[in-house]
C-alpha positions in Angstrom: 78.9 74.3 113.4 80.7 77.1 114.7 79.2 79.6 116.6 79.3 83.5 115.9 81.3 84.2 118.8 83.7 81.3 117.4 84.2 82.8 113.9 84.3 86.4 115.1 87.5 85.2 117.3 89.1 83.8 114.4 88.5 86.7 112.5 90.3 88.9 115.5 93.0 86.8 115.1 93.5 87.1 111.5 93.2 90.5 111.8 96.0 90.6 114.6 98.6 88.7 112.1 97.6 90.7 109.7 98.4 93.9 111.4 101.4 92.6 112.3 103.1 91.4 109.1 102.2 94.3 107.5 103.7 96.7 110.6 107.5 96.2 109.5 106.4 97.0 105.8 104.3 100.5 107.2 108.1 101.1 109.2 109.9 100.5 106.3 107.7 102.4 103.8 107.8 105.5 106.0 111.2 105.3 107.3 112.5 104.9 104.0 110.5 108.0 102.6 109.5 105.4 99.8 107.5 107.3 97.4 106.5 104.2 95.0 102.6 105.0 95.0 101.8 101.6 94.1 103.2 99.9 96.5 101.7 102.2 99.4 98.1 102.0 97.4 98.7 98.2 98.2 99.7 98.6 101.4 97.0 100.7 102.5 94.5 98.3 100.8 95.6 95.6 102.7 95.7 97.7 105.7 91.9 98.2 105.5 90.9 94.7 106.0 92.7 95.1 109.2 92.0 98.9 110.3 88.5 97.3 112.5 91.6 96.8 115.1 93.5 99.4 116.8 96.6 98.1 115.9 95.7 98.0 112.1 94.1 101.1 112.4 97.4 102.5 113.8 99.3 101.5 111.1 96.3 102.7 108.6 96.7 106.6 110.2 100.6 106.0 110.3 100.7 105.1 106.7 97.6 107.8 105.4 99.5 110.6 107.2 102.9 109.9 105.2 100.9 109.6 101.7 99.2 112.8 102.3 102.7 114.1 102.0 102.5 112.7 98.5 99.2 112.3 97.1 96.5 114.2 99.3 93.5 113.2 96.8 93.9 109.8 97.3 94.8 109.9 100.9 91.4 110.8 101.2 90.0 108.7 99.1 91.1 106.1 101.6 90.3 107.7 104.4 86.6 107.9 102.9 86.9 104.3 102.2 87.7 103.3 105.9 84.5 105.3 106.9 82.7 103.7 104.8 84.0 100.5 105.5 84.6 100.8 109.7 82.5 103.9 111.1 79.4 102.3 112.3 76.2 105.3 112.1 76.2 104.8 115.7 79.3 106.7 115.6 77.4 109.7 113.2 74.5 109.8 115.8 76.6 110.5 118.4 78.2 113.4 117.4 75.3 115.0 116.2 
């Protein structure tokens, strides 16, 4: 049986590949001033199985900060989402 350490790793590493297949498509969404909503909605959903690492969370800010441009309200509503998702309460207590 694998051990906790084990699976975490594998997980990192899932996490890396996914950050970086989805990296040319966060390039080519923004560089292309794409404004198919769909497509970016998908996009950032993907992107939040991968924001726990600070190269998916890159992409995750990259791409939220070229929706808001187009669709503030849910920009948000993802933004809320990784909170909820990646901000540990340690974080909370912290800066209280």
């Amino acid at each position: 049986m694998a051990s906790i350490t084990e699976l975490a790793a594998s997980l990192n590493v899932i996490h890396q590949q996914m950050a970086a297949a989805y990296a040319p498509i966060v390039h080519d969404i923004v560089r292309s001033r794409c404004r198919d909503q769909q497509q970016i909605e998908h996009t950032l959903d993907r992107l939040l199985d991968c924001a726990c690492i600070p190269e998916g969370l890159a992409l995750f800010k990259a791409l939220c900060r070229y929706y808001y441009t187009l669709n503030p309200a849910a920009t948000a509503d993802y933004v809320f989402a990784y909170r909820d998702m990646w901000d540990s309460d340690d974080a909370e207590e912290a800066k209280a």
